[in-house]
C-alpha positions in Angstrom: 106.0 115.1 59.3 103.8 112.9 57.3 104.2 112.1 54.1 100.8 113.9 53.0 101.6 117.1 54.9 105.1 117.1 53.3 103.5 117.0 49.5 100.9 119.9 50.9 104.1 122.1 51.8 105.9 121.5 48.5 102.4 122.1 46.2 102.0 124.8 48.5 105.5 126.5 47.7 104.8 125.5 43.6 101.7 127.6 44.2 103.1 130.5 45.8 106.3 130.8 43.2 103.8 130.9 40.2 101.6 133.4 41.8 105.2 135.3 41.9 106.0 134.4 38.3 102.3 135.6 36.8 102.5 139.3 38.4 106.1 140.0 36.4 106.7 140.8 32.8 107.9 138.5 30.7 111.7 138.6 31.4 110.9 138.6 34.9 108.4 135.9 34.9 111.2 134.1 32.8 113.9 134.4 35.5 111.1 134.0 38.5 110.3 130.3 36.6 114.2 129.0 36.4 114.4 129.7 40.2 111.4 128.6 41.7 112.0 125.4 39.6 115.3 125.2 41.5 113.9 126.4 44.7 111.0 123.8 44.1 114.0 121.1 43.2 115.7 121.8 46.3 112.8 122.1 48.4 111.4 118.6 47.1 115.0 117.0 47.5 114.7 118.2 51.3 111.5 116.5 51.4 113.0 113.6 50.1 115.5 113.5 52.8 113.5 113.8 55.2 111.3 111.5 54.7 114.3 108.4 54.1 115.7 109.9 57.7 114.8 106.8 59.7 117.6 107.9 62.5 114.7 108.2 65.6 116.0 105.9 67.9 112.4 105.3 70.7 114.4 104.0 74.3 112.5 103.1 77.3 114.0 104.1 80.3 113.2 102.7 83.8 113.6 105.1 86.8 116.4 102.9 88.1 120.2 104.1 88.6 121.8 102.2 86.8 119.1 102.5 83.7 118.8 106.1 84.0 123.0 105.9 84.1 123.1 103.5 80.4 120.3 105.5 78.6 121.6 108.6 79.1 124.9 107.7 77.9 123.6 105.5 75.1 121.6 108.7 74.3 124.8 110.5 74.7 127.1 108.2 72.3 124.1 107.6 69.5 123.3 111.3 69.1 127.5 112.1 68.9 126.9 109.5 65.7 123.9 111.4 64.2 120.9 109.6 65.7 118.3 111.0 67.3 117.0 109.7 70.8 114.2 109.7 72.6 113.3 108.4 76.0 109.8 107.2 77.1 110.0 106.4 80.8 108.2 103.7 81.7 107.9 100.9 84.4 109.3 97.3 83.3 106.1 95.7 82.1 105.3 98.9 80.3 108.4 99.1 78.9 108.5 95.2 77.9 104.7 95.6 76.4 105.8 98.3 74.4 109.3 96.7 72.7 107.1 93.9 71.6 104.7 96.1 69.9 106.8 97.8 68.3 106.0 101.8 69.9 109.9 101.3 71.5 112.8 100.3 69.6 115.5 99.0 72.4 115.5 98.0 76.0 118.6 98.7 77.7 118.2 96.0 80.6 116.9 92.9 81.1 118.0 90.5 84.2 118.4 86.9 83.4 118.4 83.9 84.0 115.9 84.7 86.9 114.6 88.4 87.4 113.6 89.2 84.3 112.6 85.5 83.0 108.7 85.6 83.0 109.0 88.2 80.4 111.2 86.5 78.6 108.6 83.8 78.6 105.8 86.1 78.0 106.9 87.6 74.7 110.2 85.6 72.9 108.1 85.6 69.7 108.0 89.2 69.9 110.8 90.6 71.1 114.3 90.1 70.3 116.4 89.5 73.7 120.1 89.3 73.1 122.2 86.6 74.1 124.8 88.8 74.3 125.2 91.1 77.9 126.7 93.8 78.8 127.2 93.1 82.6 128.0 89.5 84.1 128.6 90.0 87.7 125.2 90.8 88.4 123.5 90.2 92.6 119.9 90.5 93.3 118.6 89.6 97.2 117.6 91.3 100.1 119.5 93.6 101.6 119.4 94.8 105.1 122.4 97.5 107.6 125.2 96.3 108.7 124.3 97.2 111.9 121.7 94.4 111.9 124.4 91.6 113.4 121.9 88.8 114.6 120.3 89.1 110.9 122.1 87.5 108.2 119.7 85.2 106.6 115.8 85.6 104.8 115.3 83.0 107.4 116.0 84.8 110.4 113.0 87.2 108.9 110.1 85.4 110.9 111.2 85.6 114.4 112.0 89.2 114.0 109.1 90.7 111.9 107.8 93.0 114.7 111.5 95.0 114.0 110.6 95.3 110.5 106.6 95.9 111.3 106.3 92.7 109.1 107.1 94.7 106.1 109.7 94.3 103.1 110.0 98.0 101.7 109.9 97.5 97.8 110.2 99.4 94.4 108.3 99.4 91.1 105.4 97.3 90.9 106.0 94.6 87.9 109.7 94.7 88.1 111.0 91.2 87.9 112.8 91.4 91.1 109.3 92.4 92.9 107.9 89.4 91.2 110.5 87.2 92.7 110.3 88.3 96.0 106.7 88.1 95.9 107.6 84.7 95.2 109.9 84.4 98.0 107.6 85.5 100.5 105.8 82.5 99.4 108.9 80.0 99.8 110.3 81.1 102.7 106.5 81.4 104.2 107.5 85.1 105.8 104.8 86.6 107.8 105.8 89.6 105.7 104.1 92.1 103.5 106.3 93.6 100.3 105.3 97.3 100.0 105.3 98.8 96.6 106.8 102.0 95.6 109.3 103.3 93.0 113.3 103.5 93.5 113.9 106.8 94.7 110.9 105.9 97.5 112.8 102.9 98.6 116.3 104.5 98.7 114.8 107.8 100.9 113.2 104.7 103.4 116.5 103.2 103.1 118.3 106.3 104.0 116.1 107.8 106.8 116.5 104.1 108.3 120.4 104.3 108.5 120.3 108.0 109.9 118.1 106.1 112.5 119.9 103.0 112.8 116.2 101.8 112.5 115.5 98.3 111.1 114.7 97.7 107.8 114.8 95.1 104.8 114.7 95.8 101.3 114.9 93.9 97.7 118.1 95.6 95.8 120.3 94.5 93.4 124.2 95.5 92.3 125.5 97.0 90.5 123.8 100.3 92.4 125.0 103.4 94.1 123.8 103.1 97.1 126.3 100.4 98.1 129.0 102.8 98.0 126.9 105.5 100.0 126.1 102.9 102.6 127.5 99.5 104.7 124.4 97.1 103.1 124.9 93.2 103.2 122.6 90.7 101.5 121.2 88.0 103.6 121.9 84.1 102.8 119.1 83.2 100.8 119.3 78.7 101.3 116.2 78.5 99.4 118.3 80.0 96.2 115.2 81.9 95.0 117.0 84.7 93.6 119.3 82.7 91.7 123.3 82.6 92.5 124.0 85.8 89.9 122.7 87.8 86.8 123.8 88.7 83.9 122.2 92.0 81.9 120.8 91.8 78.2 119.2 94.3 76.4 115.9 93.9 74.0 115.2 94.9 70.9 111.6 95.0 68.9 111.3 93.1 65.7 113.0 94.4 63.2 115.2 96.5 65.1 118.8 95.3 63.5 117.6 95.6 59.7 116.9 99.2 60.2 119.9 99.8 62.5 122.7 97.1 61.9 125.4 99.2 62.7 123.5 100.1 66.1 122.5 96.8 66.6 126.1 95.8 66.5 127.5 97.9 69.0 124.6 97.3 71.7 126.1 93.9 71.0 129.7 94.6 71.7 128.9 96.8 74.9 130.5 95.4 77.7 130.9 97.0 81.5 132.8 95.8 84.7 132.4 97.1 88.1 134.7 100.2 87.9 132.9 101.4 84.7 129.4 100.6 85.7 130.1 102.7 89.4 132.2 105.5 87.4 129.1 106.4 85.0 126.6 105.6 88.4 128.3 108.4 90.4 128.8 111.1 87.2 125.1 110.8 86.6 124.0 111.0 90.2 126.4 113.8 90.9 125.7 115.7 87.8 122.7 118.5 87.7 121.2 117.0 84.8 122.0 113.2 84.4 122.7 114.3 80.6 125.2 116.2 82.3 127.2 113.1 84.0 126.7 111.0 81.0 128.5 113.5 78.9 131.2 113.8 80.9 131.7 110.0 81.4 131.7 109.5 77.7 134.4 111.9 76.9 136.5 110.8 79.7 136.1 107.1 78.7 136.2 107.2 74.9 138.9 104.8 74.4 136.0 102.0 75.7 133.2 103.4 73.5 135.5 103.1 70.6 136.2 99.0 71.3 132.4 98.5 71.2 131.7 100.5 68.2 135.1 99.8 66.2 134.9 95.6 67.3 
């Protein structure tokens, strides 16, 4: 509620208790004055509170597992606290445009040093990106079955495109990793075409393909799901163009740890290993409502939430 709506309500109650007060006697009217001046007292002191209630928390949220997995339990552990959260999901550059301006408060995950870099480049006078992560063991490449034996490096690609129909079957346009591989095509001079799409595209592909035992070659990244649901295996990549390994930051707009230091602090201290990061990855996926799995994650893992918060 704005500020001017919220003195329209209160001169609007002030109005209606004196209307009360003028149509009683004189001992009423009396009486009808002492408690619409308390009423009017409590009423403005709600107002008051209102309007220094700065406990909002704006999150983007990328439709990625392991992004949907972390904002739903930060939204999970925040509002146990007495924030309010709200998710706006959005694709990476949105999401990135939108910290630095200031319409999002926090970014849960940005890839570094490679992935995520250009952004990184594109806005560290505006945003804050933390040094500090909250995932170190981080893989990005191209993935491709198992089953695929005479395939085990990006540059075996070439002189088998006509398995893959000369296609690398991507994700979200503007996520770092798309940029990259863009990229790769480039250094690795694939006769190959990277087909953009969103996650849960790429992972039905990636899924009919296996039921098939069909070919097919894919950008993905772990931690993820669906390295437990199927036998995956990154190809050598000589050329190094992903980058050995990532770690995981989060972002924050300006401004963000003045008006929420203690929140600030415990992004800071959030730390996850492989067994944590999986454990929240299935509840979510398995739940009905990813809420749901987050929930149940948190209170089954509580003694962990309580090191980053208590650190």
């Amino acid at each position: 509620m704005t500020l001017k709506k919220k003195l329209s309500f209160i001169t609007f109650l002030i109005l209606i208790i004196g209307l009360s007060a003028c149509g009683s006697d004189d001992s009423e009217s009396s009486e009808g004055n002492d408690e619409g001046s308390e009423e009017t007292e409590e009423n403005e002191e709600a107002a008051d509170e209102e309007a220094n209630s700065d406990d909002k928390i704006m999150m983007g949220q990328i439709n990625w597992a392991e992004n949907i997995a972390v904002t739903n339990m930060w939204k999970v552990i925040l509002e146990d606290q007495g924030y309010d959260v709200e998710f706006n999901v959005l694709d990476m550059g949105t999401t990135m445009a939108a910290v630095a301006e200031g319409g999002l408060d926090v970014s849960l995950e940005v890839w570094l040093p490679v992935q995520d870099a250009n952004y990184v480049e594109e806005y560290e006078d505006e945003i804050n990106f933390s040094e500090e992560t909250w995932y170190d063991n981080a893989k990005v490449g191209l993935v491709v079955p198992e089953y695929m034996e005479d395939i085990n490096s990006i540059e075996d690609l070439n002189e088998n495109s006509d398995k893959f129909n000369g296609e690398i079957t991507g994700f979200d346009p503007g996520a770092g990793t798309m940029e990259v591989t863009e990229t790769l095509i480039d250094e690795y001079e694939l006769d190959y075409e990277l087909l953009p799409s969103s996650e849960p595209a790429m992972l039905e592909e990636i899924n009919q393909a296996i039921q098939a035992e069909e070919p097919i070659v894919a950008p993905l990244w772990s931690p993820h799901r669906v390295f437990s649901e199927h036998d995956l295996k990154y190809l050598e990549d000589p050329k190094n163009t992903y980058g050995d390994s990532e770690k995981i930051h989060h972002a924050t707009r300006q401004g963000f740890a003045e008006d929420y230091p203690e929140v600030d602090e415990w992004f800071k201290n959030w730390k996850m290993d492989d067994d944590a990061i999986g454990d929240l990855m299935v509840a979510v996926n398995e739940a009905e409502e990813p809420i749901d799995g987050a929930e149940k994650w948190v209170e089954e893992n509580q003694d962990l939430i309580d090191e980053w918060m208590n650190e």
